[in-house]
Structures are given as C-alpha cells and as structure tokens.
PDB file with one MODEL, atoms N, CA, C and O in Angstrom:
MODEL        1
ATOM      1  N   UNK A   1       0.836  -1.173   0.000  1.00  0.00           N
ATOM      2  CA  UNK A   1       0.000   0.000   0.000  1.00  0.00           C
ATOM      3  C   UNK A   1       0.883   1.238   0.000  1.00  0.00           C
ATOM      4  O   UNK A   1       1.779   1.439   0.819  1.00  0.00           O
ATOM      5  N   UNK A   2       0.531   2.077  -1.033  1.00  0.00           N
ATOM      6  CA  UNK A   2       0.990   3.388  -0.741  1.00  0.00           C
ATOM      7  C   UNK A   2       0.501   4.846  -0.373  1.00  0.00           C
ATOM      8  O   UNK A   2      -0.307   5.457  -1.072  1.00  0.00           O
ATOM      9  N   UNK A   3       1.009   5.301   0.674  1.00  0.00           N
ATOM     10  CA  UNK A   3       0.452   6.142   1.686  1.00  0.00           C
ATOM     11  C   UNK A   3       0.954   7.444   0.259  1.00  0.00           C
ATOM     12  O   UNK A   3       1.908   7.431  -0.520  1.00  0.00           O
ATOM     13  N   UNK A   4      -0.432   8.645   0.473  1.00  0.00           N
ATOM     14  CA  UNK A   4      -0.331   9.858  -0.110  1.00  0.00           C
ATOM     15  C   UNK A   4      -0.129  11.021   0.972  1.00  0.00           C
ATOM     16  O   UNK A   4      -1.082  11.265   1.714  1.00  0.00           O
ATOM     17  N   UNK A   5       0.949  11.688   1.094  1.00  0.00           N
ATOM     18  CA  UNK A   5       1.741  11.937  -0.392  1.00  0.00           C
ATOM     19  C   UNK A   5       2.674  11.193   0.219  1.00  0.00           C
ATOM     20  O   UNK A   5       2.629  10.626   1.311  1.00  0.00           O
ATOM     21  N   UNK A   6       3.897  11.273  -0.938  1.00  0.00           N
ATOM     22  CA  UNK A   6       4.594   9.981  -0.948  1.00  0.00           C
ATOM     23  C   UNK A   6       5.973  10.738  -0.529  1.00  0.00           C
ATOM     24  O   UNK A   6       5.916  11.958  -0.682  1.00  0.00           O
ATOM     25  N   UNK A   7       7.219  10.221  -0.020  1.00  0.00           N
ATOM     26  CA  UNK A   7       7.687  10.675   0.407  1.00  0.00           C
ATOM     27  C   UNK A   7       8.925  11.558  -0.354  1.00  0.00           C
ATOM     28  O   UNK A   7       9.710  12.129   0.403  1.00  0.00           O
ATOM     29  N   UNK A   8       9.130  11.690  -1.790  1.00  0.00           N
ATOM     30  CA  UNK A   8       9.431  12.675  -2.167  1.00  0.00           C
ATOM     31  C   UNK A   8       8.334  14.376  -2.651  1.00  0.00           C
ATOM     32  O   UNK A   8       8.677  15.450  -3.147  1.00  0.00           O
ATOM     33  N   UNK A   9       7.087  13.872  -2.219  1.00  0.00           N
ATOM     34  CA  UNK A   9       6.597  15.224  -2.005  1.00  0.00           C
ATOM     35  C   UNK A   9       6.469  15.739  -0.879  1.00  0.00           C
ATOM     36  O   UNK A   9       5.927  16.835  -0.735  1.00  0.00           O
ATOM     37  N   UNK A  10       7.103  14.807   0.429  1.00  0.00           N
ATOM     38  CA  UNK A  10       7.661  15.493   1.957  1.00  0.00           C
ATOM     39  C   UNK A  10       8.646  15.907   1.943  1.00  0.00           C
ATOM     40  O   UNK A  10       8.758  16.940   2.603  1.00  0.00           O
ATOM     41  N   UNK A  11       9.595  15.526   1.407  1.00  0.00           N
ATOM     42  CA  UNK A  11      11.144  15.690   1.645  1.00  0.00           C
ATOM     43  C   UNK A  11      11.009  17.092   0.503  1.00  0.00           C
ATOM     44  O   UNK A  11      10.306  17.438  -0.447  1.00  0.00           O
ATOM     45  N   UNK A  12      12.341  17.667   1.420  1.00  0.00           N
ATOM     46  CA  UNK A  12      12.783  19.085   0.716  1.00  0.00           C
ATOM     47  C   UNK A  12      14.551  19.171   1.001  1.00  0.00           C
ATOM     48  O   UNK A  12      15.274  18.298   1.481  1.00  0.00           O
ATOM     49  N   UNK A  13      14.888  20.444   0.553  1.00  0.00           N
ATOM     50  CA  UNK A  13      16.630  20.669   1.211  1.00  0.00           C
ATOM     51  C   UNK A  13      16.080  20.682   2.488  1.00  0.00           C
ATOM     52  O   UNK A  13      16.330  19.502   2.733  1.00  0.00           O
ATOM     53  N   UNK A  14      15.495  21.104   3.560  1.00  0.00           N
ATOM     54  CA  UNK A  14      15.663  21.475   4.997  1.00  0.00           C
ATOM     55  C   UNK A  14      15.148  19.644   5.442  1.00  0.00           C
ATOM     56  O   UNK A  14      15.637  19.084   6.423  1.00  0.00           O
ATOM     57  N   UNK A  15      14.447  19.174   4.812  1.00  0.00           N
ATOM     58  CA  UNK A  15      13.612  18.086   5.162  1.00  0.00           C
ATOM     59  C   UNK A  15      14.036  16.390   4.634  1.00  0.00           C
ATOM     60  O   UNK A  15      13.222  15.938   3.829  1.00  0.00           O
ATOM     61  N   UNK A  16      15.034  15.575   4.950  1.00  0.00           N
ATOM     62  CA  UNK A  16      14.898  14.325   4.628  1.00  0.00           C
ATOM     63  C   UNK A  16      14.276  13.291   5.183  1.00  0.00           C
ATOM     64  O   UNK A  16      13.427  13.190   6.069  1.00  0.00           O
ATOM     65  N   UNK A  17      15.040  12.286   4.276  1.00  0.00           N
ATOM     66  CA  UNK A  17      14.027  11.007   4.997  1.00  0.00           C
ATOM     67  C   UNK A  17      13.875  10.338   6.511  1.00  0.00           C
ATOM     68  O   UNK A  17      12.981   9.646   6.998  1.00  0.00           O
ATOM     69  N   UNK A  18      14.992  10.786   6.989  1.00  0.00           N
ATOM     70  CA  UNK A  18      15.655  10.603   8.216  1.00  0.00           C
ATOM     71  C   UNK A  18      14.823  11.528   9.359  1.00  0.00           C
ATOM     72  O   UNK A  18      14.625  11.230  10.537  1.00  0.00           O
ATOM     73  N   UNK A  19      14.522  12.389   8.848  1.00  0.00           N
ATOM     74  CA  UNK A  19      14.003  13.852   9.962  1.00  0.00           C
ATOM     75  C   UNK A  19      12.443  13.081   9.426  1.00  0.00           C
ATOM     76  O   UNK A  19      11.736  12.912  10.419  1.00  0.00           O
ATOM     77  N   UNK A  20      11.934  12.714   8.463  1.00  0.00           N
ATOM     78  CA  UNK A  20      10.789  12.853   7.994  1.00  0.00           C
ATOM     79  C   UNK A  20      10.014  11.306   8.910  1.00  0.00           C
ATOM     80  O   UNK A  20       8.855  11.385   9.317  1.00  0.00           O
ATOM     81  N   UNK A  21      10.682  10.271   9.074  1.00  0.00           N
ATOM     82  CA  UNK A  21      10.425   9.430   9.549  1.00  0.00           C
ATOM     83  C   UNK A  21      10.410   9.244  10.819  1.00  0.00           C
ATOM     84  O   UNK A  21       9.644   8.463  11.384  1.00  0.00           O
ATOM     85  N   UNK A  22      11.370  10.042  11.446  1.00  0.00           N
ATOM     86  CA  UNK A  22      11.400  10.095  12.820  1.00  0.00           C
ATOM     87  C   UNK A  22      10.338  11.400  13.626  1.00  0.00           C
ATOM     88  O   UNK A  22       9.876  11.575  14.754  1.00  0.00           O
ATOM     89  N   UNK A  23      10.310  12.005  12.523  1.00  0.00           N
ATOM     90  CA  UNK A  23       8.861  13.101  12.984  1.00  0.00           C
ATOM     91  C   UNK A  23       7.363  11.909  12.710  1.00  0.00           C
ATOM     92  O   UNK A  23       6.247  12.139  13.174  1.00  0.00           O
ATOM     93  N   UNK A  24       7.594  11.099  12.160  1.00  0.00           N
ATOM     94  CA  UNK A  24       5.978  10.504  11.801  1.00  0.00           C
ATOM     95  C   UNK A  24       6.161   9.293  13.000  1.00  0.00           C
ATOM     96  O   UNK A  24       5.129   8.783  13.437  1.00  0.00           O
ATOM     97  N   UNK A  25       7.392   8.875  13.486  1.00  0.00           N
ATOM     98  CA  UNK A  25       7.142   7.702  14.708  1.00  0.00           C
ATOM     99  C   UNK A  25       6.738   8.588  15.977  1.00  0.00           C
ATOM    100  O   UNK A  25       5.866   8.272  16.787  1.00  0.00           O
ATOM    101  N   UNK A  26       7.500   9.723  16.015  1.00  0.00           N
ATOM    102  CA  UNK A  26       7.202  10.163  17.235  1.00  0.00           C
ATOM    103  C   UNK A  26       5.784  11.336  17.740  1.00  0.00           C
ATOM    104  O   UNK A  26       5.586  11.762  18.878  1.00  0.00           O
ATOM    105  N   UNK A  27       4.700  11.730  16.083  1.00  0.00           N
ATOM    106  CA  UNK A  27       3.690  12.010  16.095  1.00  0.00           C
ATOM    107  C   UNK A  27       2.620  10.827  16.371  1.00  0.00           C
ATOM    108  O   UNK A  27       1.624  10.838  17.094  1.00  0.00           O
ATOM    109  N   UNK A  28       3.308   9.515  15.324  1.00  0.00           N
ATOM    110  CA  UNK A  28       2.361   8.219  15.780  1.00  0.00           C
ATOM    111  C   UNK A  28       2.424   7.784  17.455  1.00  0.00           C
ATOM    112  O   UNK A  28       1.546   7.167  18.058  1.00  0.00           O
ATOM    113  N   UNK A  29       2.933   7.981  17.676  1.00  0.00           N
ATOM    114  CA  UNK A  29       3.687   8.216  19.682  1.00  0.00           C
ATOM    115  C   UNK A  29       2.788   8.330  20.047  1.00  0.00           C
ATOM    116  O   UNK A  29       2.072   7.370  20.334  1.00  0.00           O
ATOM    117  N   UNK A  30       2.336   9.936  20.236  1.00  0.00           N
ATOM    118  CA  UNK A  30       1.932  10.431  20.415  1.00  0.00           C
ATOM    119  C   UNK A  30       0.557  10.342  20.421  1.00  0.00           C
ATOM    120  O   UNK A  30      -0.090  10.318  21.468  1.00  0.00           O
ATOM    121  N   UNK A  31      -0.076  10.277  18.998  1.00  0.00           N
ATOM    122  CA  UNK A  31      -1.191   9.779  19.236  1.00  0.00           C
ATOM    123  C   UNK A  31      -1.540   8.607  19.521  1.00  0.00           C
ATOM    124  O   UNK A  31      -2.707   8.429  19.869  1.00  0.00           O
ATOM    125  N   UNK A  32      -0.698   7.581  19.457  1.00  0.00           N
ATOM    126  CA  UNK A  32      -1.134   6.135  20.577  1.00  0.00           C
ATOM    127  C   UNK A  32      -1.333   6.672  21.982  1.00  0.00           C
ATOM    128  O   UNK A  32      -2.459   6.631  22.479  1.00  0.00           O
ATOM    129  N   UNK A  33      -0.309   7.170  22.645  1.00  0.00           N
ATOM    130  CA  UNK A  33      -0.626   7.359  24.154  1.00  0.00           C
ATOM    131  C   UNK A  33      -2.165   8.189  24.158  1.00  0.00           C
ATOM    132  O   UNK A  33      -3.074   7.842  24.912  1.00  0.00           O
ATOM    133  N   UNK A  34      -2.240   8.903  23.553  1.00  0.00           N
ATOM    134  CA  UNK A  34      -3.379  10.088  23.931  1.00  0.00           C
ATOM    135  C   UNK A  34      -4.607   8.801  23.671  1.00  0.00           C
ATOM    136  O   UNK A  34      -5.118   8.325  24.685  1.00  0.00           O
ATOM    137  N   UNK A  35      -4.859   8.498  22.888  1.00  0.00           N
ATOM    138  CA  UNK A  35      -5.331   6.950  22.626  1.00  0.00           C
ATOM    139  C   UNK A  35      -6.023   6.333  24.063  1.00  0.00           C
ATOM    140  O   UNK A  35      -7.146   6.340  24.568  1.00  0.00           O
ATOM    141  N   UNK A  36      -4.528   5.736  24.457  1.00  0.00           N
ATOM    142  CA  UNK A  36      -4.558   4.963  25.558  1.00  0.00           C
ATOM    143  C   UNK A  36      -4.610   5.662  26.742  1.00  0.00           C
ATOM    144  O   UNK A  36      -4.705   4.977  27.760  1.00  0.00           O
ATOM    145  N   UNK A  37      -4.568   6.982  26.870  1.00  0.00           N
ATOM    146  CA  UNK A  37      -5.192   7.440  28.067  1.00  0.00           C
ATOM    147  C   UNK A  37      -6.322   7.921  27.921  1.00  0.00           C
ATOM    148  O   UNK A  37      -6.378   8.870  28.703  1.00  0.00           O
ATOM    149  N   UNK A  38      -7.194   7.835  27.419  1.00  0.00           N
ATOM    150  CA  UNK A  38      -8.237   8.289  26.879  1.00  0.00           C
ATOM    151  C   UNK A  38      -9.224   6.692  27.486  1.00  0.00           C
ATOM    152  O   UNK A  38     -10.427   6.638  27.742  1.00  0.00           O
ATOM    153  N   UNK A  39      -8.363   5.748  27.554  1.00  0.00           N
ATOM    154  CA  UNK A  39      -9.307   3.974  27.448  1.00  0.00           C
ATOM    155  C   UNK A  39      -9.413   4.072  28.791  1.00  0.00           C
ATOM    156  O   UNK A  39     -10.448   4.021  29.456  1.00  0.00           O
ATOM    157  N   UNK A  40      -7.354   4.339  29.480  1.00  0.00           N
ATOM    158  CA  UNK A  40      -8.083   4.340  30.742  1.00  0.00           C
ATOM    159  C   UNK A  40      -8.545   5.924  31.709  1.00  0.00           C
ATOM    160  O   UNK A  40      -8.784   6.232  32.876  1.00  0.00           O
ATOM    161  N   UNK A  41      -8.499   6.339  30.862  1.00  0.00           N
ATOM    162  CA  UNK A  41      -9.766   7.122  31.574  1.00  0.00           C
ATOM    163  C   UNK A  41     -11.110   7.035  31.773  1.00  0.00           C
ATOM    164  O   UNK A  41     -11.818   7.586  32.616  1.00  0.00           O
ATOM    165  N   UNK A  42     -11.459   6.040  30.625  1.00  0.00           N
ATOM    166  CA  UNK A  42     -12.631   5.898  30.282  1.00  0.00           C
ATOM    167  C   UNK A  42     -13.271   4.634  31.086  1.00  0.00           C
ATOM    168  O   UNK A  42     -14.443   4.342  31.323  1.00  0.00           O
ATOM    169  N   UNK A  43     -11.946   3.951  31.435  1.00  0.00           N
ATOM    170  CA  UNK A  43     -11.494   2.408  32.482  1.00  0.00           C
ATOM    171  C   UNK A  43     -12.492   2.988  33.724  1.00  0.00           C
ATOM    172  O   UNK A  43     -13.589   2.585  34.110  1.00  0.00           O
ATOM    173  N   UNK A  44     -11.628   4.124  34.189  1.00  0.00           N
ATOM    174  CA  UNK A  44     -11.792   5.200  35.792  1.00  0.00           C
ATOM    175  C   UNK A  44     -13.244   4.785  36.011  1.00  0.00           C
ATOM    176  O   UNK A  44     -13.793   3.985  36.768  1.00  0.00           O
ATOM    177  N   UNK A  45     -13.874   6.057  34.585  1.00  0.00           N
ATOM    178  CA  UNK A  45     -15.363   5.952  34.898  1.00  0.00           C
ATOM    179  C   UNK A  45     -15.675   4.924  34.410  1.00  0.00           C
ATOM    180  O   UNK A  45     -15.675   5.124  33.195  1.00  0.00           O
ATOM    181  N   UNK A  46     -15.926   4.006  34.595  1.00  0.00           N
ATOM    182  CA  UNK A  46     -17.154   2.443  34.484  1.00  0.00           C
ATOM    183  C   UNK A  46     -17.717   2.489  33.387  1.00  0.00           C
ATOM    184  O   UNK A  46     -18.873   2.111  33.197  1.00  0.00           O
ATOM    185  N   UNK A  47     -16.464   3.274  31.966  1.00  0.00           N
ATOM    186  CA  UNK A  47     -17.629   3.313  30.963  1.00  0.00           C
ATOM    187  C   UNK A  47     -17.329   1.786  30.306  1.00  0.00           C
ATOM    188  O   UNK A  47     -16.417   1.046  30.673  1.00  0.00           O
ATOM    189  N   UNK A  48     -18.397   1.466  29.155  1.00  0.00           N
ATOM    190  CA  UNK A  48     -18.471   0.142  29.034  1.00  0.00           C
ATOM    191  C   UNK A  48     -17.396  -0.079  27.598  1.00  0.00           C
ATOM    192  O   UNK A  48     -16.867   0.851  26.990  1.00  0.00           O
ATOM    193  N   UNK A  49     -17.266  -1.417  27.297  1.00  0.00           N
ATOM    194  CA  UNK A  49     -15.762  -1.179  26.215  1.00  0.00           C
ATOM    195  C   UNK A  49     -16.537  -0.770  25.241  1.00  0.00           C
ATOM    196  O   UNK A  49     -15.841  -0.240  24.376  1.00  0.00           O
ATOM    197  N   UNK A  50     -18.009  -0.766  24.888  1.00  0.00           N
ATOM    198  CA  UNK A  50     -18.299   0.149  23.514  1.00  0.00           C
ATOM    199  C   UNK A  50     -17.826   1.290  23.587  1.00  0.00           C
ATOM    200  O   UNK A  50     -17.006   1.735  22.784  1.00  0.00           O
ATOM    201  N   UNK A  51     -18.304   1.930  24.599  1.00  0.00           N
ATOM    202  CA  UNK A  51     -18.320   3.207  24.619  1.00  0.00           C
ATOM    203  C   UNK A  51     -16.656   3.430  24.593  1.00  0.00           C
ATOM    204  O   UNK A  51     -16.494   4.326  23.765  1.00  0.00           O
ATOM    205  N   UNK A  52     -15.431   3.057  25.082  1.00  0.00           N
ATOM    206  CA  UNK A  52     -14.434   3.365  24.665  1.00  0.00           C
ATOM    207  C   UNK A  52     -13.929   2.781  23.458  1.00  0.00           C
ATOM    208  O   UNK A  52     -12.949   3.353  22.981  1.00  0.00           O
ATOM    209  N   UNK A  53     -14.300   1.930  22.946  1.00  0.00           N
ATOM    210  CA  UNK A  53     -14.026   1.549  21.316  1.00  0.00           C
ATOM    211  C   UNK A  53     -14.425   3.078  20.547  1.00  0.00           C
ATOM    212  O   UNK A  53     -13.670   3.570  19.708  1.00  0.00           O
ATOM    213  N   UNK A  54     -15.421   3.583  20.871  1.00  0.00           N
ATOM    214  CA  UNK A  54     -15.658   4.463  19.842  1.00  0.00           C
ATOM    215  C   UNK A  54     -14.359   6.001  20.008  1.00  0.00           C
ATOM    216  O   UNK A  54     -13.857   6.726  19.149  1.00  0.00           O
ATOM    217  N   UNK A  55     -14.238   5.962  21.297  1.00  0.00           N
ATOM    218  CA  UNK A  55     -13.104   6.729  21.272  1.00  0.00           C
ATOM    219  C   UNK A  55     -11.359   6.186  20.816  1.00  0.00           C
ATOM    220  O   UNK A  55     -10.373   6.846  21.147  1.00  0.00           O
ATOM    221  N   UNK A  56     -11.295   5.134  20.169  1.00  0.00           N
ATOM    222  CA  UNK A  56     -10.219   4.910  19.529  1.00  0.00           C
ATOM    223  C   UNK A  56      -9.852   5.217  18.134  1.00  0.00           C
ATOM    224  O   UNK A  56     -10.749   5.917  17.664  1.00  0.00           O
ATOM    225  N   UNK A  57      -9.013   5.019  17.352  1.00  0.00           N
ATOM    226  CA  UNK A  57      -8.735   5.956  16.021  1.00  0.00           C
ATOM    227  C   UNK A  57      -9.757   5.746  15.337  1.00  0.00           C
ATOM    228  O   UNK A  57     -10.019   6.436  14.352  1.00  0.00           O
ATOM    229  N   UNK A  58     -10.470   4.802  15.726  1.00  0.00           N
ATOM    230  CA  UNK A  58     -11.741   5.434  13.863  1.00  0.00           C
ATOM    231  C   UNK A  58     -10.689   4.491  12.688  1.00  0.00           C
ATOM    232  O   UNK A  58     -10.289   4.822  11.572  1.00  0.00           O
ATOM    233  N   UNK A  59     -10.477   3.291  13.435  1.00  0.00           N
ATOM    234  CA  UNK A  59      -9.975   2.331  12.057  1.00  0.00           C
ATOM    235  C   UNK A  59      -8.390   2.846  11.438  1.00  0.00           C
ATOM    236  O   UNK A  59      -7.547   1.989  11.171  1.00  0.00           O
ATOM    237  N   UNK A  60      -8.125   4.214  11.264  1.00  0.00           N
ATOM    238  CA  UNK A  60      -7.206   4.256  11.243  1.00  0.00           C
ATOM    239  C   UNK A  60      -6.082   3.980  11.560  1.00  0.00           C
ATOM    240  O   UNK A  60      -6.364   4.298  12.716  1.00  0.00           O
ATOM    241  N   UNK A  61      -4.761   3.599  11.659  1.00  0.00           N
ATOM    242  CA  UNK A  61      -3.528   3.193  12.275  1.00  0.00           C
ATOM    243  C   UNK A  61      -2.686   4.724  12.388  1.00  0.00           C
ATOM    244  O   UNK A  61      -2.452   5.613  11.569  1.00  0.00           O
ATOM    245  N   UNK A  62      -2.429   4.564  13.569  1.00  0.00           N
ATOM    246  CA  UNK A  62      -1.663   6.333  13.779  1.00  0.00           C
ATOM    247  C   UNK A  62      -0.314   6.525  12.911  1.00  0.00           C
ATOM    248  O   UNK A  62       0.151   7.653  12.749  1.00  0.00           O
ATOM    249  N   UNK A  63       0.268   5.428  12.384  1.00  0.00           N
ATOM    250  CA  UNK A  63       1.260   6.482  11.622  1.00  0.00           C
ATOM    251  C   UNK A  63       0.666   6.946  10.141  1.00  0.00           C
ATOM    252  O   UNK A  63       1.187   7.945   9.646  1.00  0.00           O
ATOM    253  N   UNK A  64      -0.306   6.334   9.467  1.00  0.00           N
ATOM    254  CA  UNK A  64      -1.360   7.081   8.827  1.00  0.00           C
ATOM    255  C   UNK A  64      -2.189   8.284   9.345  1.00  0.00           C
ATOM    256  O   UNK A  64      -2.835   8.900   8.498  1.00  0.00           O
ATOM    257  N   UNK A  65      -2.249   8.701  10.660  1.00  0.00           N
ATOM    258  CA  UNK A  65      -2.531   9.677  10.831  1.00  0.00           C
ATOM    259  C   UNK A  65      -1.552  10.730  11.229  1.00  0.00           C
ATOM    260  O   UNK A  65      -1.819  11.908  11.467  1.00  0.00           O
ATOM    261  N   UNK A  66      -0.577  10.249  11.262  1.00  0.00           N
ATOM    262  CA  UNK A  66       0.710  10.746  11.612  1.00  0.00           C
ATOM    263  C   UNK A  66       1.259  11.552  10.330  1.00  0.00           C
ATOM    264  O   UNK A  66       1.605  12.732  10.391  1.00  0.00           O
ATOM    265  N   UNK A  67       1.295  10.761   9.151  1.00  0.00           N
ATOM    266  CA  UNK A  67       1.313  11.298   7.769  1.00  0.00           C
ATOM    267  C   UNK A  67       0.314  12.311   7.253  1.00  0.00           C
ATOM    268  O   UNK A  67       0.383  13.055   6.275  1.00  0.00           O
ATOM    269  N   UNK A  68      -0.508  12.171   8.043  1.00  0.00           N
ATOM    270  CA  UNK A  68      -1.756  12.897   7.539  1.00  0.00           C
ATOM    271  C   UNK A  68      -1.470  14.359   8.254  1.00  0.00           C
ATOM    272  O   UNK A  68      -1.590  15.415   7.634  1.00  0.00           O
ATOM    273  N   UNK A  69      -1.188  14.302   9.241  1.00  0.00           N
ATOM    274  CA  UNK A  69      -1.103  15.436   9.952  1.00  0.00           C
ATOM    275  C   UNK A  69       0.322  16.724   9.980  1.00  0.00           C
ATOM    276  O   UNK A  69       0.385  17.887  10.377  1.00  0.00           O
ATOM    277  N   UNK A  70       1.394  15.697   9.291  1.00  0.00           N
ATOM    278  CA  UNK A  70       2.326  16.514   8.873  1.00  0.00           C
ATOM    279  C   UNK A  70       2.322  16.815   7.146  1.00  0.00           C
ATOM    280  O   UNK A  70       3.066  17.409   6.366  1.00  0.00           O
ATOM    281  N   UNK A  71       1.444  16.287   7.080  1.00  0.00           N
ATOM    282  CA  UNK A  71       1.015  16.814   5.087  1.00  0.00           C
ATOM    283  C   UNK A  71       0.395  18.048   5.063  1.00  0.00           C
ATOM    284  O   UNK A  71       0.399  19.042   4.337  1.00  0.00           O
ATOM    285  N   UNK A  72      -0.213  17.626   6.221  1.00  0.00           N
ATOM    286  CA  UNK A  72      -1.441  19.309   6.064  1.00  0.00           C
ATOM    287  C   UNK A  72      -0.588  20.461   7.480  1.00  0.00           C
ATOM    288  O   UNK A  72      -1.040  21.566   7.779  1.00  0.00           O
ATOM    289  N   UNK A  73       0.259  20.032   7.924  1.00  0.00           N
ATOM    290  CA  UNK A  73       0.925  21.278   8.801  1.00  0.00           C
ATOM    291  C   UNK A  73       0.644  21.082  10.105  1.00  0.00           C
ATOM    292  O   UNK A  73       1.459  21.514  10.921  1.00  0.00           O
ATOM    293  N   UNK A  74      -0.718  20.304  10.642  1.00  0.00           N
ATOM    294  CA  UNK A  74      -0.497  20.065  12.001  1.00  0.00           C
ATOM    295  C   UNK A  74       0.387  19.572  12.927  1.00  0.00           C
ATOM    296  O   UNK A  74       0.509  19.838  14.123  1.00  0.00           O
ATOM    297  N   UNK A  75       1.057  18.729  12.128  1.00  0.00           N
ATOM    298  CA  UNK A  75       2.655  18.517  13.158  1.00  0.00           C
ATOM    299  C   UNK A  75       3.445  18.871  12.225  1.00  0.00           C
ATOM    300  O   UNK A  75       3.298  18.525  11.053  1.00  0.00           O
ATOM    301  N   UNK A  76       4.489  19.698  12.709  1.00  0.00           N
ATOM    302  CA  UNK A  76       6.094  20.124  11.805  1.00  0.00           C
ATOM    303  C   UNK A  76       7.178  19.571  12.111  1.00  0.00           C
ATOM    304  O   UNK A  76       7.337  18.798  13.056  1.00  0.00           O
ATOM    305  N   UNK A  77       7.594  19.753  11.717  1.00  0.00           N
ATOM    306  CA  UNK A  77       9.310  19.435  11.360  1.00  0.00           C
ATOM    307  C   UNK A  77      10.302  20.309  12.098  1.00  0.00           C
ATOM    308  O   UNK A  77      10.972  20.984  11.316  1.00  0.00           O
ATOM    309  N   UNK A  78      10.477  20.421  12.876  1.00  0.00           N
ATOM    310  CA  UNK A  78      11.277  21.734  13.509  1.00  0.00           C
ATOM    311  C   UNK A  78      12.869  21.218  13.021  1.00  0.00           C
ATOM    312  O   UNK A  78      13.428  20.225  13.487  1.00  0.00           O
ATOM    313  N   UNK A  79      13.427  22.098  12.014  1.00  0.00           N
ATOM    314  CA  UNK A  79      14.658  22.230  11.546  1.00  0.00           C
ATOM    315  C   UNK A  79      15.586  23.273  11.817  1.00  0.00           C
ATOM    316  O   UNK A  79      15.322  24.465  11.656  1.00  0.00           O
ATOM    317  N   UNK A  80      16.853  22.758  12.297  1.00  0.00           N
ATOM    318  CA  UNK A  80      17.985  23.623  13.233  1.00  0.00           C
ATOM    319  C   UNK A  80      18.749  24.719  11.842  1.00  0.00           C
ATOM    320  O   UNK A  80      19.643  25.521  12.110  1.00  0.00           O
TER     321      UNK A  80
ENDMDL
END
C-alpha cells in the first residue's frame, strides 16, 4: 500500500528522509498514548468497552494519521 503523499513530495533541502520518519514515529507516539489514556480514563469511569471503542482511532492506524497530519501542517518538522 501506498500512503499519499509519498515521500518525495515530503522531503525538501531542509527536510529528509531521516528527519521525515522520525517526525511521523514520534507524532504516531503520540497519538497512541493520547489513545490509551483516553481507554483508561474511560477504564476510571465504568464506561463500558463500547463506549471506549468508539473513542479509539476510527480504524485508522496512527502512523497514517501521523502522515496525515504533517502533510497538512499540524505537526512540523522543527529544523535547526
């Protein structure tokens, strides 16, 4: 499967593959934990596992949303 956009329309001079991949593991991070504290929070209050299924990605896999979110600018690239 290939994820859009592809990774020479991420990469730039300031931006390689190296910076580009390690920004999408550590956004996918990210949104796993928020994820999983979200279940057990949801653990806390006695809600039932539907009700926290529906608060999980929505089918998606987070480094697909991870890609998604540095395509459109919500997570950046911070370059030295």
């Amino acid at each position: 499967m290939m994820l859009y956009p592809n990774v020479q329309e991420m990469t730039n001079d300031k931006i390689n593959r190296y910076m580009l991949v390690i920004a999408a593991a550590k956004c996918a991070r990210r949104i796993t934990d928020k994820v999983l504290e979200e279940a057990e929070l949801a653990d806390e209050k006695n809600e039932t596992k539907a009700e926290t299924e529906e608060m999980e990605l929505a089918g998606e896999k987070p480094v697909t949303m991870a890609i998604d979110m540095l395509s459109s600018g919500e997570c950046k690239i911070i370059t030295d």
